[in-house]
GUDO-653058 format. One record per atom (N, C-alpha, C, CB): y, x, z; residue in one letter. Coordinates in steps of 0.02 Angstrom, whole numbers, plus 50000, padded with zeros to 5 digits. Each point is the difference from the previous one (the first is absolute). Glycine has a CB too. Example, Ala and Ser with C-alpha at 12.3 -4.5 7.8 and 13.67 -1.06 7.14 Angstrom:
497165066050390A/500594995550000A/500605004550000A/499414990550062A/501125007749902S/500595004250003S/500554996150037S/499685005949892S/
//
This chain:
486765444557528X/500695001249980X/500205007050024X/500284987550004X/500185016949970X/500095005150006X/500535002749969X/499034999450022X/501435005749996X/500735000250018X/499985006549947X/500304994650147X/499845007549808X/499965007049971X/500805002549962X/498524997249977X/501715007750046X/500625001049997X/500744995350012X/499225006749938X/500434990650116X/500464994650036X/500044990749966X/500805013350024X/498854988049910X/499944995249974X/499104992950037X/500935011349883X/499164984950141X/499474993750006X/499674996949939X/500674997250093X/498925002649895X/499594994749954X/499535003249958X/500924992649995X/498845013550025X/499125003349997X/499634998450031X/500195007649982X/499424990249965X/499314994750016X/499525005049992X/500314987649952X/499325014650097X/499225003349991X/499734993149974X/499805010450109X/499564992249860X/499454995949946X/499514997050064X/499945009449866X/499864985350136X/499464997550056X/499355002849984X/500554989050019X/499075014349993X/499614999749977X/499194995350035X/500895010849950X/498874987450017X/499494995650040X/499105002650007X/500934989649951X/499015010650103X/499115003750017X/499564994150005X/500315010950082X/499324988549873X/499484994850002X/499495002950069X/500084996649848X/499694998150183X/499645000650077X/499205003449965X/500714986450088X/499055017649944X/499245001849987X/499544998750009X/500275004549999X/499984990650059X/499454996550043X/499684992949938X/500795003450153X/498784993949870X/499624993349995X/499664997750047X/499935001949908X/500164993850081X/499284996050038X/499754994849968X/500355001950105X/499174995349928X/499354993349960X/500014995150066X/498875008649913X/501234986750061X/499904994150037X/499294995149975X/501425000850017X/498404995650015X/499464997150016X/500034993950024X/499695009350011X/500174982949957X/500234995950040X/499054995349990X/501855000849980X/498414995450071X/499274996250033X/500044995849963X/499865001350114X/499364995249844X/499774997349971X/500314993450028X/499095008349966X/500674987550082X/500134996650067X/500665000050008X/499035003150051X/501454989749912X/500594998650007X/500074997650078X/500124997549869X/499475002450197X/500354999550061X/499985004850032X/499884990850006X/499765016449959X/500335005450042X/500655002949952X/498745003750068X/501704996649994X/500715001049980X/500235008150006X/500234987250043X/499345016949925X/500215005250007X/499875005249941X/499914996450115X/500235010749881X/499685003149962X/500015006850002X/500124991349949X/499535014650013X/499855005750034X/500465002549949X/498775000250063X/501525005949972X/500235002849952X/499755009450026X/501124987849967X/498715017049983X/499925004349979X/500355003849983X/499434995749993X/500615011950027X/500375006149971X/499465005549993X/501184997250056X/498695002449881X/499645006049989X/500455005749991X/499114993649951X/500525012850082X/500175006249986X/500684999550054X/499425002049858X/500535005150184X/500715002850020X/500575001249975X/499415003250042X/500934991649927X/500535000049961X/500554997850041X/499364998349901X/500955002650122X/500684998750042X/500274995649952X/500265011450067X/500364983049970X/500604997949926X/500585005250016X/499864984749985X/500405014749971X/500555004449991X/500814995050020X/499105008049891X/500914987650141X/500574994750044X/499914997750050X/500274996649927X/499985002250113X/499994995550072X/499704992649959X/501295006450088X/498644992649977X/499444993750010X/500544996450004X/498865002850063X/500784991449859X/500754994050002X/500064996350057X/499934997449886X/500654999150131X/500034993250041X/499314996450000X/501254998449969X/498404996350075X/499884994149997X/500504994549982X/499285004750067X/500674992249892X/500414995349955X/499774993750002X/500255008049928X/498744994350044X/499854991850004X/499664997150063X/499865000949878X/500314993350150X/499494998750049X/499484997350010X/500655001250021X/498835003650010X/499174996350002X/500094991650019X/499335012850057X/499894985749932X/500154992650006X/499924998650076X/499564996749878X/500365006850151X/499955001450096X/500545000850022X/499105005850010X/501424997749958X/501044999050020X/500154992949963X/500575015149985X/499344983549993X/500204994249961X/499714993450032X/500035007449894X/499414993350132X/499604992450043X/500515001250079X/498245000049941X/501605006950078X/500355001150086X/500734998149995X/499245011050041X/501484989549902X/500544997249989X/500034992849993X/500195010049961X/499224988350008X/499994993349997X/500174995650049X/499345003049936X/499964999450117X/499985000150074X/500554999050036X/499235006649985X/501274999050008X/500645001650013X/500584994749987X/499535011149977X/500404985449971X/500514995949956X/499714993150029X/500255008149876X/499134990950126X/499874992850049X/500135002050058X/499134994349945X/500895010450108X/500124996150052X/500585002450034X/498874997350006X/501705004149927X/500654999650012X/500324994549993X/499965009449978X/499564985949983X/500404994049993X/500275001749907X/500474998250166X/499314999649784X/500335003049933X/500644995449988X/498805004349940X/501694990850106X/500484996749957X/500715003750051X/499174986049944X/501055017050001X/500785002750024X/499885008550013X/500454986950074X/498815014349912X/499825005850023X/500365007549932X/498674991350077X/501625013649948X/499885006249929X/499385003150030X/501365004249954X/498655002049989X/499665008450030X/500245001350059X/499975005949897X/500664991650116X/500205005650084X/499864995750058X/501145007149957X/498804986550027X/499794998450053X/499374997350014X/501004999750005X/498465002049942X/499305000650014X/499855005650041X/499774994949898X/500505011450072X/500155007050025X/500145000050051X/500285003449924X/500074994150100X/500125000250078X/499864995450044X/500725005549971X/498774990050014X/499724993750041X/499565002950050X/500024991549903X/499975006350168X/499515001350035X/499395001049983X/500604995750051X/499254995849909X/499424999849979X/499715006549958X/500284987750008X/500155014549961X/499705005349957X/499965005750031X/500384995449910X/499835006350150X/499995004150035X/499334999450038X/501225000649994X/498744994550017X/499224998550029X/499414999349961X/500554994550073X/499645003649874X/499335000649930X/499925006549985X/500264989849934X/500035014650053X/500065008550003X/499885004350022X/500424998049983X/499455000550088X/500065001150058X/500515004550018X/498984997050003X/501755001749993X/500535004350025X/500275005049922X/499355000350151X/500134999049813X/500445004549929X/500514995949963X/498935006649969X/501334996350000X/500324995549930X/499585000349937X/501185002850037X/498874993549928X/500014997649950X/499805008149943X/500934987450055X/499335016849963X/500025007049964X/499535004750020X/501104998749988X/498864999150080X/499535003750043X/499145000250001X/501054997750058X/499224995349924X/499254995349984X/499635001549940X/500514990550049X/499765010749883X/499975001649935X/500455000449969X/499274996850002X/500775010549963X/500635004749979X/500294993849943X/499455015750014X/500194980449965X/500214996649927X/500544994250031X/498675001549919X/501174995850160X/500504994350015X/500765002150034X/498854992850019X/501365015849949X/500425002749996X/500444996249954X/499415009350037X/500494989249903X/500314997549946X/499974992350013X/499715010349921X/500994991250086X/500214991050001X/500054995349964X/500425003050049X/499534998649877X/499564996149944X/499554997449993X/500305004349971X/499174998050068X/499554998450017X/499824992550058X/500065013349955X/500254990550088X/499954994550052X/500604994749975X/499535008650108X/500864990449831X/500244993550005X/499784997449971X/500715001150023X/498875002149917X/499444996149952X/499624996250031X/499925007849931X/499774996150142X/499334993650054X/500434995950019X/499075006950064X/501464994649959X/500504993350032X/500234994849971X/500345006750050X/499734995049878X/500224995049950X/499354995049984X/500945009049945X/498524994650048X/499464997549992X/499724993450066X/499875013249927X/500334990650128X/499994997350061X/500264991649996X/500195013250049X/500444989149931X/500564994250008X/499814993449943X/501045010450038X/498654993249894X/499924993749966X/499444999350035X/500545000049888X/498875001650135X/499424996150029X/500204993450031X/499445010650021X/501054990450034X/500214995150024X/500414994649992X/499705006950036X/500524994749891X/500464997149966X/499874997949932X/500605005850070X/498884988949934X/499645002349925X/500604995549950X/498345000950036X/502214996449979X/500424994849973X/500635007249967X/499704985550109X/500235018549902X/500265005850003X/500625003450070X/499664996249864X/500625007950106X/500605002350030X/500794998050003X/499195007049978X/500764990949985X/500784997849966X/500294990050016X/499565011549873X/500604986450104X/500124992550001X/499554995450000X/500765002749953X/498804996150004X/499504998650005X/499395001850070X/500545000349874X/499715001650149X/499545003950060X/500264998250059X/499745010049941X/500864989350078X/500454996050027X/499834992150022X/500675008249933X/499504987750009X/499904994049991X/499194998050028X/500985000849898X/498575003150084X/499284998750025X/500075003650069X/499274999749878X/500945005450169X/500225000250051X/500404993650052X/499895011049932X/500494987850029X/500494993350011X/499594993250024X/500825004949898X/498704994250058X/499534993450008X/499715002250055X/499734995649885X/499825011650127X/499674998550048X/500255000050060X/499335002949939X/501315000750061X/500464997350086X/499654994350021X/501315002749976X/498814990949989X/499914994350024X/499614997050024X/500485000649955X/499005003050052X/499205000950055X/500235004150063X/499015001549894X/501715000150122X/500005002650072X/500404996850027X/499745009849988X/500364991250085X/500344995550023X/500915003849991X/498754994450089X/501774999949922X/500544999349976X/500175007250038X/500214985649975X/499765018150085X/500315004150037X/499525005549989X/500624992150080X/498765007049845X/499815007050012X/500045003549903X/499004996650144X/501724998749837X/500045000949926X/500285005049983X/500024990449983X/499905014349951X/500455004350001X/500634999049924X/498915008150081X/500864988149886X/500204998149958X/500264990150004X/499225012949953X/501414988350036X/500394994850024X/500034994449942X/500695008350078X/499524993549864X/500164997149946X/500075005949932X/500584990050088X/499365005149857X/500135004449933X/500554994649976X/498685006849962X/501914997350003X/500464994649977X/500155001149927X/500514998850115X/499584997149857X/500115001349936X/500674996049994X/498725001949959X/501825000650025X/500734997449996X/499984995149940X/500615011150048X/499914986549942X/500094994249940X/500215005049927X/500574988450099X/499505018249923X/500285004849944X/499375003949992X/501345001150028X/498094996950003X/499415003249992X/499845007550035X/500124992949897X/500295009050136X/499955005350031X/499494998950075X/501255003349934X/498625002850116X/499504999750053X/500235001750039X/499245000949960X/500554996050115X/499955002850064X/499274999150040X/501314997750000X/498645007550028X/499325000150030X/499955001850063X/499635002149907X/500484994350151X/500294999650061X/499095000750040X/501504990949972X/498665015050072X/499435002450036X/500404999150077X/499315009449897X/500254991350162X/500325002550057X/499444999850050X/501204996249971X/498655004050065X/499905001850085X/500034994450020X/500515010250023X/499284983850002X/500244994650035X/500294999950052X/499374996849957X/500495010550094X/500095001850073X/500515005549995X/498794997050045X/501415006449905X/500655006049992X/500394992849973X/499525016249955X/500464981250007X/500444994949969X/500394995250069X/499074999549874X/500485000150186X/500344996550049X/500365005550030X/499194990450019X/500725015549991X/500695003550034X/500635000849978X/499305005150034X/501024993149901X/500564998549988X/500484996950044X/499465000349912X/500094992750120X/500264995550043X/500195005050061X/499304988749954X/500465018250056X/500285003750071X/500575005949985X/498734998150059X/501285002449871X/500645003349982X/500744998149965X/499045005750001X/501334999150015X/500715001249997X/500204999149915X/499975009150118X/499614995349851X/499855002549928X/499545000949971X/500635003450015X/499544996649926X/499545002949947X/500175006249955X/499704988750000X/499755013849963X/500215003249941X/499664998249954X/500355008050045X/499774990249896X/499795000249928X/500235002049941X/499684993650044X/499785008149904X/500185005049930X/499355000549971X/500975008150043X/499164993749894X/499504999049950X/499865008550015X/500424988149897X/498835012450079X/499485005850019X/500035004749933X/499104992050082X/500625004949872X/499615004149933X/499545003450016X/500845001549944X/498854994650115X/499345003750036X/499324995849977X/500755004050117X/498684998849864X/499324996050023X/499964996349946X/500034999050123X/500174999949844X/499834995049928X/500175001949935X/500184991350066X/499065009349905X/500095004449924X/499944996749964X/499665008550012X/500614983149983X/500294996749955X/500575002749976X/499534991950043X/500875009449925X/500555002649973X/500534994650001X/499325008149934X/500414984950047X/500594994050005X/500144999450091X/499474991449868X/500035010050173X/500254998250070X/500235005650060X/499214990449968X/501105006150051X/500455003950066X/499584997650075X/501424998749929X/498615002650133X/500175000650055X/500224998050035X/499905004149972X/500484992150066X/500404998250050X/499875001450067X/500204992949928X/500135010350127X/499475001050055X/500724996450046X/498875013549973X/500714982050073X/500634996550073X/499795006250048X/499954983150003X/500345018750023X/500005006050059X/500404998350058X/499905008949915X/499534993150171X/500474998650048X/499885005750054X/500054986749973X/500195015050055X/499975007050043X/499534996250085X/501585007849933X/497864993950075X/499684995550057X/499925006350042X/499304988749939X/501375009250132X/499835005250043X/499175002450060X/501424996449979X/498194997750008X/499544999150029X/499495008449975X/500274983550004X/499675015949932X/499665007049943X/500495004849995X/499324993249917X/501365003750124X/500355006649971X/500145002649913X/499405002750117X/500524992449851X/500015001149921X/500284996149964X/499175004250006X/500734996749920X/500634995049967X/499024995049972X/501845010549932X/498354984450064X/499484995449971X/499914994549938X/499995002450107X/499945000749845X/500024993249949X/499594993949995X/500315008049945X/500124984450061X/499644995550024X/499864996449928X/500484999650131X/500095003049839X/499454994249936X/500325006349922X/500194979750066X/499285017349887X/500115004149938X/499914993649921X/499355013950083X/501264987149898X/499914993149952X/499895004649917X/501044988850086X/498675009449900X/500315003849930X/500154995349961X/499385009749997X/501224994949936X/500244996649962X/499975002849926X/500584996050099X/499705000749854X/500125002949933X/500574999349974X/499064998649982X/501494997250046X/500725000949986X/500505001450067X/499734991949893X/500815009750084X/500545001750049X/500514999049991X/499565006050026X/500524988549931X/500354996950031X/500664993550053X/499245008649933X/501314990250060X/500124997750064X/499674991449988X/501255009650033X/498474987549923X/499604993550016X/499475003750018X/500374990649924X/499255013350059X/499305001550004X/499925002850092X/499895004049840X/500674997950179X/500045001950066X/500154993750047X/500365011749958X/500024984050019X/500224994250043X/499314996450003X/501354998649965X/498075000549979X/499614995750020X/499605005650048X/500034990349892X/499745015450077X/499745005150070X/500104997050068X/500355010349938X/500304991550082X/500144997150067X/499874992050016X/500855009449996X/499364986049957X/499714992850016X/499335001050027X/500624994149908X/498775008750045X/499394998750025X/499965004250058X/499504996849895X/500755008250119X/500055005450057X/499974995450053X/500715009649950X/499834986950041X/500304994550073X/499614994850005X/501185001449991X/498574994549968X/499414995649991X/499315002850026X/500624995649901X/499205010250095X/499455002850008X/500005001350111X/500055006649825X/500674995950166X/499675002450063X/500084994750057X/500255012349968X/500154981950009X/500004994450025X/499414996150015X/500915001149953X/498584998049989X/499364998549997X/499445003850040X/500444996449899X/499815009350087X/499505002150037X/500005002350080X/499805002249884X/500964998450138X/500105002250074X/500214993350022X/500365012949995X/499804982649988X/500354993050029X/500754999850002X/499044998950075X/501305008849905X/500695001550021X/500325000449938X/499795005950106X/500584990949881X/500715003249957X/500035008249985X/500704990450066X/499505011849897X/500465006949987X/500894999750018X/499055001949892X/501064999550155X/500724997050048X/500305005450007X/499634991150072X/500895010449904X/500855003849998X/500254994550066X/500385004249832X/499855002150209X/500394995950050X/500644996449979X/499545008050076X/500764995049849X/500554998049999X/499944993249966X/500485011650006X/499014985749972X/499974996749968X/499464993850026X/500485009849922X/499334991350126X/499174995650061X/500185000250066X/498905004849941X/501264989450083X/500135000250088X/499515002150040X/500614991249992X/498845011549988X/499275002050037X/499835007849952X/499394984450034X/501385017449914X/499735007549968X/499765006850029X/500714995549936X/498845006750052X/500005008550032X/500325004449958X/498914999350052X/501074998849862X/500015006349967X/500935002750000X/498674995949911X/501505008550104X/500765002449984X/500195004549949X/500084998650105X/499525001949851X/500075004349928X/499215000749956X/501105008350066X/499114993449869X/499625000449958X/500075007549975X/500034987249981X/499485019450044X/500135005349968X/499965001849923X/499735001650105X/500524998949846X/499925001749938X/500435004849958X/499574990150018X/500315013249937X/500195002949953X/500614997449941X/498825003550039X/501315001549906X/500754994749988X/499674998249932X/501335006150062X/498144990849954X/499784995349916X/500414992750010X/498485004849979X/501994992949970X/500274996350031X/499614994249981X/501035006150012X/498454993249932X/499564994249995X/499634997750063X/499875003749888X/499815000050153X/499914999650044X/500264995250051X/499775009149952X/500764995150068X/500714997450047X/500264993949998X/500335009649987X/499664987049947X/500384992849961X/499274996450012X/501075004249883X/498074998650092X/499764995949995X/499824997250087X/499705004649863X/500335000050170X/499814999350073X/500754992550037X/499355018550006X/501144986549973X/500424995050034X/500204992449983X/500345010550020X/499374989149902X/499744992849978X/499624995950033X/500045004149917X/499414999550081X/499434995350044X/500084999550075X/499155003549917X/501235002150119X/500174999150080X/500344993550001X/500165012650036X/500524987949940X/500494993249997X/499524992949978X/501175008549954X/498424995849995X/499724989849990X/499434997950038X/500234999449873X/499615006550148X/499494995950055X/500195000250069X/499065002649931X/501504998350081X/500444998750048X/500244991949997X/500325013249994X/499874986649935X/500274991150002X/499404996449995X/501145000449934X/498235002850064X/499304994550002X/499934998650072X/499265004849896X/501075000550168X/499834998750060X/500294996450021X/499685007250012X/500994989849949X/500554997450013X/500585002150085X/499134990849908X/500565016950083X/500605000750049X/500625004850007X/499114996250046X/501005001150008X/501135003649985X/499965008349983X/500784991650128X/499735010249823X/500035003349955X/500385006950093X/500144989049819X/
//
């Protein structure tokens, strides 16, 4: 672009230099040697910088692999393969870029990860993948589940209640909570998020103890949320979910949230009625 009597929008012509160079490649008869020669006849320079590495040998691609098992592949991205010890120790101390210019491109490495993830998931990724997740909980024991229940409402809609069995019992040592829907982590498009959050001064951090997801929002679809919420952690800690104002043995003194008011109506539905299931003074 170029400016000529104060006026913008002179275009010089591109012009394009075909490279002079060649070369000959050579590949091995012998499909298990994995390599091949390549050749430049004659002192011919190219006439461009030396492209990127783009694609990756099959030696970056097995060592990521590497990388992606023994990060653990469920809940895992690129950044936090990238920054796993383990991979720091498979590397020995490089990154990922350092290692081979091609596992620069992060296209790359989500293609092995994705690949990763259905290995282990041969039922797939999505709902279906879930539900066969779901069954096999039930080969562990009750306090080492991570998946609680799948619900299917009478209006046909879902909840898919995960948690911690051992973050799920510290509720019983706090004041509060926080909860709100994410739009994080799930590339279903029909489902949402839910995350319960409690601030544990022990880590010094805020901690999410359970994550339900859903596909509607709202205020029935939230009141049964919380029913199974309260059912769940009952079952599984031995304790109630207890508002002091509302449980002669309550800890909790508020519910942090946002001003969705589906939310708000569906939560304070199910507090009150499973308050009159405990049958005690209001």
């Amino acid at each position: 672009m170029h400016i000529i009597n104060g006026k913008t929008g002179t275009c010089s012509p591109i012009v394009h230099h075909p490279c002079p160079a060649n070369r000959r490649m050579y590949i091995p008869e012998d499909p298990e040697m994995r390599f091949l020669m390549i050749i430049h006849p004659g002192p011919i320079a190219h006439n461009h910088p030396i492209p990127p590495m783009s694609k990756a040998s099959l030696e970056a691609k097995v060592t990521y692999e590497h990388c992606i098992e023994a990060a653990g592949s469920s809940g895992l991205t690129v950044q936090k393969v990238d920054n796993a010890m383990s991979t720091k120790l498979i590397l020995q101390g490089r990154t990922p870029g350092e290692y081979d210019a091609a596992l620069v491109n992060k296209q790359i490495k989500r293609d092995l990860l994705h690949i990763a993830k259905v290995k282990k998931s041969p039922a797939g990724l999505g709902i279906p993948g879930v539900f066969d997740l779901f069954h096999q909980e039930f080969t562990k024991a009750k306090e080492d589940r991570y998946i609680h229940d799948i619900v299917i409402t009478e209006t046909g809609k879902m909840l898919i209640i995960t948690g911690v069995p051992y973050l799920l019992s510290l509720i019983h040592q706090k004041r509060s909570f926080k909860c709100d829907t994410t739009f994080k982590r799930v590339k279903d498009a029909g489902m949402n998020e839910w995350e319960m959050v409690i601030y544990y001064p022990a880590v010094q951090r805020a901690i999410t103890i359970a994550h339900i997801y859903l596909d509607a929002a709202d205020t029935a679809h939230y009141e049964r949320l919380f029913d199974d919420l309260q059912k769940h952690i009952k079952s599984i800690t031995g304790k109630p979910l207890c508002f002091k104002k509302f449980c002669a043995n309550g800890n909790l003194l508020c519910m942090n949230a946002d001003m969705e008011s589906a939310q708000i109506l569906g939560a304070a539905r199910s507090i009150l009625g499973f308050r009159k299931k405990l049958a005690t003074n209001f």
